[in-house]
N, C-alpha and C positions, 0 to 999 in steps of 0.2 A: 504494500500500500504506500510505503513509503516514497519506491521507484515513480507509482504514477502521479502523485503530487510536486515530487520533483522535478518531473515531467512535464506537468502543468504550469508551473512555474517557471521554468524555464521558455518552456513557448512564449507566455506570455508578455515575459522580459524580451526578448525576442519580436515579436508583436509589434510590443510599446516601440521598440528600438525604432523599428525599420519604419512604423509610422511616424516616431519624432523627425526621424533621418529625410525621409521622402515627403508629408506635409510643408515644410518651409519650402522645397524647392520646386513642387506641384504653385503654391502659391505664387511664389515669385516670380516665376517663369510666367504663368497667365497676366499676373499684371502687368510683366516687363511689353507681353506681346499687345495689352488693350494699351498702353501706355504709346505705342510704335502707330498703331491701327487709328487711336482717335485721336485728333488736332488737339494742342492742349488748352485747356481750359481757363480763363482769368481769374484767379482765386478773389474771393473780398476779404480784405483786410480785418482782419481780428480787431473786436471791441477796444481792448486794450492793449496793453503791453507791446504793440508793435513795433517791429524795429524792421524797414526798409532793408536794411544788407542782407538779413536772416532770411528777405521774401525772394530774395535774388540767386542767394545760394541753392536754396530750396528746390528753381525752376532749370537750374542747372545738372546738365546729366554728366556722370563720369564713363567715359570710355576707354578701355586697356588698348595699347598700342600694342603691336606685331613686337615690337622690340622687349615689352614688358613681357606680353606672352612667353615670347620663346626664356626670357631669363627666369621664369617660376621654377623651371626643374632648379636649375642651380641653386639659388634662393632655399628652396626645400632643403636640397642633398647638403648641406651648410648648415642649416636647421637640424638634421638629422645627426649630422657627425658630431657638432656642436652638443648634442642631446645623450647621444653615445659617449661620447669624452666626459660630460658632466656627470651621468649615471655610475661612469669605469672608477673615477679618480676622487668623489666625491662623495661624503658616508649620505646615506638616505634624507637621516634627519637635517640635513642642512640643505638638502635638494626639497624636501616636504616644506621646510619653511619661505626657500626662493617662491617656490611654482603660488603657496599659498600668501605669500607678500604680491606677488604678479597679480593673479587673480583680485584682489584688494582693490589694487591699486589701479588694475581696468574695470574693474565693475562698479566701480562708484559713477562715473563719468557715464558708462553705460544707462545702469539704472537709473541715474537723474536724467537724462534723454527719456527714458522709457516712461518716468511718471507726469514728465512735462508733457508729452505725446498723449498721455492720454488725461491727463488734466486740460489741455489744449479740446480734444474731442468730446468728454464730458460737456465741460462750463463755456465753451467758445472763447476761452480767454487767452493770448500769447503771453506766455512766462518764458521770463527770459532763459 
């Protein structure tokens, strides 16, 4: 009994995975392609808080160059050995506290993006 709840659980994690994995990029991809398809739209200006440079960046698209492309292997394999080297010569415990200072240290700046986006779409208000 135990095999088949193991089992179960396992699928399940499994499941969750490949739907967390493939939801964002089912989304993204469809908006990237309505986004290409429809003329873009004049937004109106937020009640308050608005700030002009932020409405300018916003309407702005980023596009990866052939040059950028082709250097991602590199870039990666860099990242990799870089990761391998840190892992080889470097006790755990001081690699668990790097990745968890990293992590800190981008996810603040994220999540404040994240609550102002949806404080933004609740209240119609621009926070800065």
């Amino acid at each position: 009994m135990a095999d088949n709840a193991l089992d179960a659980t396992t699928l399940l994690t499994y499941a969750a995975l490949i739907g967390m994995a493939v939801t964002p990029i089912f989304f993204g991809s469809y908006n990237a392609l309505q986004k290409l398809k429809s003329p873009k739209a004049t937004k109106a200006p937020a009640p308050e808080f608005s700030d002009s440079s932020d409405d300018e960046s916003e309407d702005e698209s980023e596009v990866v160059s052939s040059e950028d492309a082709y250097m991602f292997p590199v870039y990666g394999s860099g990242v990799l050995f870089s990761l391998y080297l840190v892992f080889k010569y470097l006790n755990k415990e001081y690699v668990a506290y790097l990745v968890t200072a990293y992590f800190s240290i981008i996810g603040v700046p994220a999540l404040t993006k994240l609550f102002a986006g949806t404080a933004r779409a609740v209240t119609g208000l621009r926070l800065p």
